[in-house]
C-alpha positions as CSV (number, residue, x, y, z in Angstrom):
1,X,0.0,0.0,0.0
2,X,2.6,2.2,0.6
3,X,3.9,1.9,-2.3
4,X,1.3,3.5,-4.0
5,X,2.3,7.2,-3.0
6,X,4.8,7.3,-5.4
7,X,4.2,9.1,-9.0
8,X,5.7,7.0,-11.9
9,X,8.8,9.2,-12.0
10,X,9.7,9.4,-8.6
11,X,13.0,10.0,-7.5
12,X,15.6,9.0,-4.5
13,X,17.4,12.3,-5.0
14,X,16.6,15.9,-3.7
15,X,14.1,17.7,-5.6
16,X,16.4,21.0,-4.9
17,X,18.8,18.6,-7.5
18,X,16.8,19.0,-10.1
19,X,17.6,22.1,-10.9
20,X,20.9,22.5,-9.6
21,X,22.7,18.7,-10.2
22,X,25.7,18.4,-8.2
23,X,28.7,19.5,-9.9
24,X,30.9,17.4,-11.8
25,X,34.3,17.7,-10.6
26,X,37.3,17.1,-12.5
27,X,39.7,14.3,-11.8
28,X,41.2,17.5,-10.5
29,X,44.9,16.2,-9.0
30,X,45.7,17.3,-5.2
31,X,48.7,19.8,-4.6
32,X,51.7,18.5,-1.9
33,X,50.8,21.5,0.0
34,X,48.6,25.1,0.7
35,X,48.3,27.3,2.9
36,X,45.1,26.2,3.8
37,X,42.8,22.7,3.9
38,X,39.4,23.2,4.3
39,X,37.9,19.4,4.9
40,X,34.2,20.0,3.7
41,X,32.8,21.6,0.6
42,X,29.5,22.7,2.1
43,X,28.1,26.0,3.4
44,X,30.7,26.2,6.1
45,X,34.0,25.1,4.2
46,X,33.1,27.4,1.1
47,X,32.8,30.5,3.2
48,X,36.0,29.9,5.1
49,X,37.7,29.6,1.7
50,X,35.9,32.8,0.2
51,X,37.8,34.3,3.3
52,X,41.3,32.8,3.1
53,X,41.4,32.5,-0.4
54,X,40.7,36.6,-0.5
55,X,43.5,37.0,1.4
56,X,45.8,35.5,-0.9
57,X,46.3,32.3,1.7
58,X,46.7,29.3,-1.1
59,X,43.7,27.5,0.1
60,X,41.9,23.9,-1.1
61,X,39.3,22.3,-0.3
62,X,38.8,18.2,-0.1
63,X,35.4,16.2,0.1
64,X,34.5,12.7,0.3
65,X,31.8,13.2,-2.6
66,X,30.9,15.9,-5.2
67,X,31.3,19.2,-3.6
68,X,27.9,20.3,-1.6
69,X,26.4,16.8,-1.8
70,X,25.7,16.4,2.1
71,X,23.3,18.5,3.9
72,X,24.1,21.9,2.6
73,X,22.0,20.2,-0.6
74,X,20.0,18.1,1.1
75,X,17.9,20.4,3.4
76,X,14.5,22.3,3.7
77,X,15.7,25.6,3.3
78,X,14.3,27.4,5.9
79,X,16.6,30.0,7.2
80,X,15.8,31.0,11.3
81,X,18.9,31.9,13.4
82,X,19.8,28.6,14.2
83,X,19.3,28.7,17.8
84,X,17.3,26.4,19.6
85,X,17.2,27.7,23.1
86,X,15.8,30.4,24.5
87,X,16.9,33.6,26.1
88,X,15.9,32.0,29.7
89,X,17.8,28.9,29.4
90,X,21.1,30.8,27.1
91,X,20.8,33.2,30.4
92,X,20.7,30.3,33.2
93,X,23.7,28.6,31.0
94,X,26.1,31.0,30.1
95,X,24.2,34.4,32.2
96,X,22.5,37.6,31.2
97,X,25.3,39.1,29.1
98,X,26.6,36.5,27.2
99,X,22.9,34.9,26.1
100,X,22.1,38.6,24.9
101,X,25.6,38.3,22.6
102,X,24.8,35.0,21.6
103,X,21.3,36.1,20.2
104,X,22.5,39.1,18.7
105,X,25.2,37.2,16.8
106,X,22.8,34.8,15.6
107,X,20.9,37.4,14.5
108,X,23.8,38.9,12.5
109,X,24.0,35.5,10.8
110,X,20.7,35.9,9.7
111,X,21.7,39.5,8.2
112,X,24.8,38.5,6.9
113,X,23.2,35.7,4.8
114,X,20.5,37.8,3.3
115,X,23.7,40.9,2.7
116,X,26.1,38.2,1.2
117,X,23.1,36.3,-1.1
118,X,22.7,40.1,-2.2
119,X,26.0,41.7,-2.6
120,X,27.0,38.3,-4.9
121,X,24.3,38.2,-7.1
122,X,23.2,34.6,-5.9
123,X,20.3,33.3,-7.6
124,X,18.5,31.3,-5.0
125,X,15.4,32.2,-4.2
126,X,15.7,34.0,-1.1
127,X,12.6,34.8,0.5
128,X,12.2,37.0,3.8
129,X,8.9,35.1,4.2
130,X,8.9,35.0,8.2
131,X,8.6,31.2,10.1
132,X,5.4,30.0,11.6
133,X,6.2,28.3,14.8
134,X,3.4,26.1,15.4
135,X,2.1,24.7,18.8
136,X,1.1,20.8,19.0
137,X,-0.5,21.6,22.5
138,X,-2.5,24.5,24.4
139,X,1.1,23.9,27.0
140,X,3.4,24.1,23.9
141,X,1.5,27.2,23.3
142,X,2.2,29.1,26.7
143,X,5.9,28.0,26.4
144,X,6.1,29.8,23.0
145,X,4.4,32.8,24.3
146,X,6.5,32.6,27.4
147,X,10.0,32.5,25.3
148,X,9.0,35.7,23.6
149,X,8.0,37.6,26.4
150,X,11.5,36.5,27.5
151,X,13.4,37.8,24.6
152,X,15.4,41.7,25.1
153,X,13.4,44.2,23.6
154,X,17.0,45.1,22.4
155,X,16.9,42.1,20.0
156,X,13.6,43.6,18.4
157,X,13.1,40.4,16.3
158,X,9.5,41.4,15.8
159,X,7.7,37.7,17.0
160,X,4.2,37.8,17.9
161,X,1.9,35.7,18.8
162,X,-1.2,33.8,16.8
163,X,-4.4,32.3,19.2
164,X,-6.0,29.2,18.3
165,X,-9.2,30.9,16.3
166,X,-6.8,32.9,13.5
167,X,-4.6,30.4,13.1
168,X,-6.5,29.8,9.7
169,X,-4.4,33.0,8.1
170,X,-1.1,31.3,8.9
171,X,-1.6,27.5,8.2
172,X,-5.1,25.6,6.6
173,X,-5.3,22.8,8.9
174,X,-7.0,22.6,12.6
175,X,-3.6,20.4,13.9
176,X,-2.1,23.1,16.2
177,X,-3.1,25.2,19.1
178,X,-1.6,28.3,17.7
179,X,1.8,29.3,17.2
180,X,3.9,32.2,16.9
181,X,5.5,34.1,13.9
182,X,9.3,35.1,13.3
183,X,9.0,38.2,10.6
184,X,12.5,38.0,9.9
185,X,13.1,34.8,9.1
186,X,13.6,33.4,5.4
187,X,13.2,30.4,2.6
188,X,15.8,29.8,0.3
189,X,16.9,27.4,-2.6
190,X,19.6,25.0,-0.5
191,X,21.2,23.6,-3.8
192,X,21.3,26.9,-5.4
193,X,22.9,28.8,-2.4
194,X,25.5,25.9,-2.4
195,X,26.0,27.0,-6.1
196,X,26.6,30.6,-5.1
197,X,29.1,29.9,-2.5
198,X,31.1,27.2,-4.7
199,X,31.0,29.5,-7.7
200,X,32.5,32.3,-5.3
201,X,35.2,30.8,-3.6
202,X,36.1,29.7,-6.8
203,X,37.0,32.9,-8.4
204,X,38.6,33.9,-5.2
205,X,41.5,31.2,-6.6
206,X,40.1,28.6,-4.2
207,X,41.0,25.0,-5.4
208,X,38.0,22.7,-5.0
209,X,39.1,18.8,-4.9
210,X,36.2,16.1,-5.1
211,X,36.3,12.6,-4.0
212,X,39.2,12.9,-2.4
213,X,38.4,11.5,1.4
214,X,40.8,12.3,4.6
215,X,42.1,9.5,5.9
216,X,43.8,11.0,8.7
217,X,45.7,14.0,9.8
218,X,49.4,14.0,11.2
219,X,50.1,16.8,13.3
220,X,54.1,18.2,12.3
221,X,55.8,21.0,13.4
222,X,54.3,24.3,12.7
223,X,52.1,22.1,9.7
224,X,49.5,19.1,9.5
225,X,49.8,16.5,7.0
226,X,46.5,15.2,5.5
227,X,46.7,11.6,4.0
228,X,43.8,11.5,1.5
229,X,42.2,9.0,-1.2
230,X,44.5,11.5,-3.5
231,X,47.9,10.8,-2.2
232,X,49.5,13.4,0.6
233,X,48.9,17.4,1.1
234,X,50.8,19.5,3.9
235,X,48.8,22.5,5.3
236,X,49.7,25.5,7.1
237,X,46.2,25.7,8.7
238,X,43.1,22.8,8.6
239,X,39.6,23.8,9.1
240,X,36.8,21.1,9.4
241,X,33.6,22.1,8.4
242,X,32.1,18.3,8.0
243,X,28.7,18.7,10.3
244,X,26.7,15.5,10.4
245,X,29.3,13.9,8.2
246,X,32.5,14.1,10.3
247,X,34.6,10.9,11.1
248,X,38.0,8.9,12.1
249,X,40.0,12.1,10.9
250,X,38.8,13.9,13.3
251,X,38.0,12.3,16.8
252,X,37.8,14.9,19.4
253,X,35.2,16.8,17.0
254,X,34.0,13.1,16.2
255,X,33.1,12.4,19.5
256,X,31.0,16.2,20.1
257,X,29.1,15.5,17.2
258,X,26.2,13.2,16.7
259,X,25.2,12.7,13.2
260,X,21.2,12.5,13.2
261,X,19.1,11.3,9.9
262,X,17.1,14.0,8.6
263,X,14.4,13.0,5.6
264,X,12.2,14.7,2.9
265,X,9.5,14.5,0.7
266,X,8.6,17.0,-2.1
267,X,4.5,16.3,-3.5
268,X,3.7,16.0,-7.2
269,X,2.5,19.5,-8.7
270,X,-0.5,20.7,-6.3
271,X,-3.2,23.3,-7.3
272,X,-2.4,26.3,-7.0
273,X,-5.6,27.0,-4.7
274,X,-4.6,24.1,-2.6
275,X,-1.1,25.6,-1.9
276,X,-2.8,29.2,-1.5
277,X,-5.4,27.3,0.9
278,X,-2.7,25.3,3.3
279,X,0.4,27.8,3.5
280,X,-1.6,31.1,2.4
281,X,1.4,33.4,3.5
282,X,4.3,31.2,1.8
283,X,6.1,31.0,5.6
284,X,8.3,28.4,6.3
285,X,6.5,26.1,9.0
286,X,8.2,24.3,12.1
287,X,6.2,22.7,15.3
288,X,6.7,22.5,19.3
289,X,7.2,18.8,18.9
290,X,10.1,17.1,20.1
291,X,10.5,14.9,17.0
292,X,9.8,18.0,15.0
293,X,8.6,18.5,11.3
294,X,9.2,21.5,8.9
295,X,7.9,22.5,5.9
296,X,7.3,25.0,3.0
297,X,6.5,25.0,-0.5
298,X,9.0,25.5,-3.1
299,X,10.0,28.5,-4.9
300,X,7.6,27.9,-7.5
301,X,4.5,27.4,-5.3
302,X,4.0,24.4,-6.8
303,X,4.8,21.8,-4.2
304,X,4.8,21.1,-0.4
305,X,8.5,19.8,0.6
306,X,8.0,18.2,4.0
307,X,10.8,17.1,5.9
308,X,11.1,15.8,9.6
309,X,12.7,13.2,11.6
310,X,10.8,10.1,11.2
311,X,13.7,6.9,11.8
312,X,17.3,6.8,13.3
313,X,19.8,6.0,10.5
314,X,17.4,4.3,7.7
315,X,19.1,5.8,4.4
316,X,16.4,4.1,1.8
317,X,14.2,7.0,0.8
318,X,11.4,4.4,0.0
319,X,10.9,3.4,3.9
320,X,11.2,6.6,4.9
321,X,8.6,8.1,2.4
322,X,5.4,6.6,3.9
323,X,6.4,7.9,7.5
324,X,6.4,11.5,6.0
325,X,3.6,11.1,4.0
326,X,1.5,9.9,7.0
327,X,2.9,13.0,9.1
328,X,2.1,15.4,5.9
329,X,-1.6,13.9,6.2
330,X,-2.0,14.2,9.7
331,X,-1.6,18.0,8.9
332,X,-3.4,18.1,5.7
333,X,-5.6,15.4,5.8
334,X,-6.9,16.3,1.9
335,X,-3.5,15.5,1.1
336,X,-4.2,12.0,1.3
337,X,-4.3,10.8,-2.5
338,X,-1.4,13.3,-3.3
339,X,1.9,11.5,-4.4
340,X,5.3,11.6,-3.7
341,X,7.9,12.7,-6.4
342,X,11.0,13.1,-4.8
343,X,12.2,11.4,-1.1
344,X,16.0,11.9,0.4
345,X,17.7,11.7,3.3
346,X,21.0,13.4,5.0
347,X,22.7,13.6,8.1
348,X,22.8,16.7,10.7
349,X,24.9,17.3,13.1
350,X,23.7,17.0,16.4
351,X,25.8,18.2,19.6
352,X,24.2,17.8,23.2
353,X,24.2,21.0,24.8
354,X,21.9,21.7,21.6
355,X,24.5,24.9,20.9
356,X,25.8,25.7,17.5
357,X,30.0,25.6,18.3
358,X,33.2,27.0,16.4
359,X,36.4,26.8,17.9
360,X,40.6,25.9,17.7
361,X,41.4,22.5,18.9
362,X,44.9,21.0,18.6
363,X,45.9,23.6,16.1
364,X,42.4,22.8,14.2
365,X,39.2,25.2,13.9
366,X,36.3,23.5,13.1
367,X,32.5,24.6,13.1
368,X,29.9,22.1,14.5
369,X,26.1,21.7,15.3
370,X,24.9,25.0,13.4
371,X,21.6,25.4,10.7
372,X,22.0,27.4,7.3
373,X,22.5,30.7,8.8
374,X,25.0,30.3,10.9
375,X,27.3,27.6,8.7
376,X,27.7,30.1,6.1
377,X,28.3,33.0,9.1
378,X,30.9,30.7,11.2
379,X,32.5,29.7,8.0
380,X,33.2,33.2,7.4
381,X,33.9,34.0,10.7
382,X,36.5,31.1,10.8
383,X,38.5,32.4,7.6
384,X,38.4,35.5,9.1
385,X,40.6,33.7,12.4
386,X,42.6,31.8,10.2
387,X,44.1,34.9,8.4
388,X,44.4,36.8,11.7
389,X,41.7,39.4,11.4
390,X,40.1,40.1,14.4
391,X,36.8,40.6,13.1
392,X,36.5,36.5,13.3
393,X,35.5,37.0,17.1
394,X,32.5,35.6,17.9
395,X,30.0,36.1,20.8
396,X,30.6,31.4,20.3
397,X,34.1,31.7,21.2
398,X,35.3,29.9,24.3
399,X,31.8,28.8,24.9
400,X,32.1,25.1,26.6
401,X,31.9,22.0,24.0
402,X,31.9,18.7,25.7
403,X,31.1,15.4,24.6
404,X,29.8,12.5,26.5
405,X,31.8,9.8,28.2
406,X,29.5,7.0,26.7
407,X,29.7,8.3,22.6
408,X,32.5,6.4,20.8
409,X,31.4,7.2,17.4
410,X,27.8,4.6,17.5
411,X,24.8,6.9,18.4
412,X,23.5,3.5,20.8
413,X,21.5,6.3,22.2
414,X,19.3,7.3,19.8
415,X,17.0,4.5,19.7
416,X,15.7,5.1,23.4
417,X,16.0,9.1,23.0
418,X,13.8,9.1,19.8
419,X,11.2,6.4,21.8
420,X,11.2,8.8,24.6
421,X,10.8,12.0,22.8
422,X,7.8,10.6,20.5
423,X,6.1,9.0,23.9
424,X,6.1,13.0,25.0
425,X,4.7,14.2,21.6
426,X,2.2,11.8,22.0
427,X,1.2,11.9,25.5
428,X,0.8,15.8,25.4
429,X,-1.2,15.6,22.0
């Protein structure tokens, strides 16, 4: 039965793929050494390189696949300020001072992509649409009113609330309590963005190598030495900007980061008085729920793309497609006969202090646990340290990142975590 969601052209790739295909490297040979190594050719390890590479710092850049193919390709996107947690709990962590930093430098992120999308000319979509934050309870509800009452007026994010009985000009469907809108948020083209950035380190002089995996890293004297699938390079400077996709290379970051399956669906051409019905406003869409969902249409206003976390490390788009669908119903239940076209999975990084991190560790700087926003701005950010310009300070730096005495690379974890969380979605529903 499940099988029958599928149009007769589906696909097991990204729907943002089919208009951006990854890019087909050439069997493009890697140097004996640069300045720089940037392991990671996503939204983080291009925007490091548009920095170094600017500064005339010989830089290259190595990935396991085609360049963008993980999650910088792979996801919804929605564009927020990548932060999950609150001005409350930043304060009760870090105190007063440092949680207002923290959310101001997020919210610079979110500034900085919109500027740099801008000032390059990217053509990706980009959509200051705002982000409905929908409420699976009436207590999910008072939290969400609760967190912005508890946000600085200084911030002036704009987020108000929506009650129950107009939720109908926000979202078609009677599944939520209410929610709250975020003005300044944003929907892009992932695949496209990816494009942008690639394109622009590029003609900055950065040297882009695909399919060339890190083995391992040998620390020298004043250099590292990367052993890759391409023979040897020697670099002055090694920046890791790998996300849900970092491995042996790298164990301390290894061991921080937890790399959590993340899956989509796009729908077969809708309506266009069934999109305008369901997501009237065009906003990106995200729920209270622990095992949350997010979704949007796509540029064209054509399609719903649903994504959420709905299994632990399944990578077959086919299981995971029915699971999604069935969520996507339980929203829109007229949605029911509508068919899948496209279903694909990646991995996020997940660290457990739920904080985005960038840092220096053994000589290395790395970038870990961060949404589109804030890859792109710590990427940046992180060039910006590695050619000594001290506008790479961050209101992130020297914030505590610690890992967890039981994680040696397998996630045992997050079969009971996952059980857990959905028990709690259900039991408050």
């Amino acid at each position: 039965m499940s099988q029958m969601i599928f149009t007769e052209d589906f696909k097991e790739t990204p729907y943002w793929w089919e208009r951006t295909p990854r890019p087909v490297g050439s069997d493009e040979s890697l140097p004996e050494s640069a300045d720089v190594v940037i392991i990671g050719s996503g939204y983080t390890g291009l925007s490091a390189a548009i920095q170094t590479a600017q500064h005339g710092r010989h830089t290259v850049v190595v990935d396991t696949e085609d360049a963008g193919w993980g999650c910088s390709s792979r996801n919804g996107g929605l564009v927020s300020t990548s932060l999950k947690l609150s001005f409350d709990l930043l304060s009760r962590k870090f105190g007063s001072k440092a949680a207002l930093d923290i959310l101001k430098e997020s919210f610079n992120a979110l500034t900085w992509v919109e500027r740099f999308i801008h000032e390059n000319n990217i053509d990706c979509d980009f959509r200051k649409v705002g982000r409905y934050h929908a409420a699976h309870t009436d207590q999910a509800l008072a939290q969400i009113e609760a967190d912005i009452k508890g946000i600085p007026k200084a911030l002036n994010t704009g987020a108000y609330m929506i009650e129950p009985q107009d939720q109908h000009t926000k979202i078609g469907s009677d599944f939520y309590h209410g929610g709250a809108v975020y003005p300044h948020h944003a929907s892009l083209d992932p695949a496209r963005f990816h494009q942008g950035l690639l394109e622009c380190a590029q003609s900055k002089g950065a040297q882009i190598v695909s399919h060339c995996k890190v083995d391992r890293i040998e620390q020298q004297k004043g250099s590292f030495k990367l052993i890759t699938a391409k023979g040897s390079i020697t670099a002055g400077d090694v920046v890791i900007g790998t996300g849900g996709y970092t491995g042996n290379p790298t164990p301390w970051q290894q061991r921080r980061i937890v790399p959590i399956g993340t899956y989509m669906i796009a729908t077969e051409p809708l309506p266009q008085e069934t999109i305008t019905r369901l997501i009237p406003n065009d906003r990106v869409i995200t729920d209270s729920r622990k095992l949350v969902v997010y979704y949007r249409t796509c540029p064209e206003r054509r399609r719903i793309i649903f994504g959420g976390r709905v299994s632990l490390r399944e990578t077959r788009p086919r299981i995971s497609a029915p699971q999604l669908h069935q969520q996507m119903v339980c929203r829109f239940p007229e949605l029911e006969s509508v068919k899948v076209s496209h279903s694909w999975m990646g991995f996020m990084g997940y660290t457990f202090d739920e904080m985005p991190h960038l840092g220096k560790h053994d000589g290395i700087y790395y970038s870990m646990g961060v949404g589109i926003s804030l890859a792109g701005y710590f990427g940046m950010r992180i060039g910006q340290k590695v050619v000594g310009d001290p506008q790479g300070a961050t209101a992130f730096d020297g914030l505590p990142f610690s890992g967890r005495f039981y994680y040696r690379k397998n996630p045992w974890f997050l079969a009971p975590s996952i059980y857990y969380y959905r028990w709690l979605d259900q039991r408050k529903t």
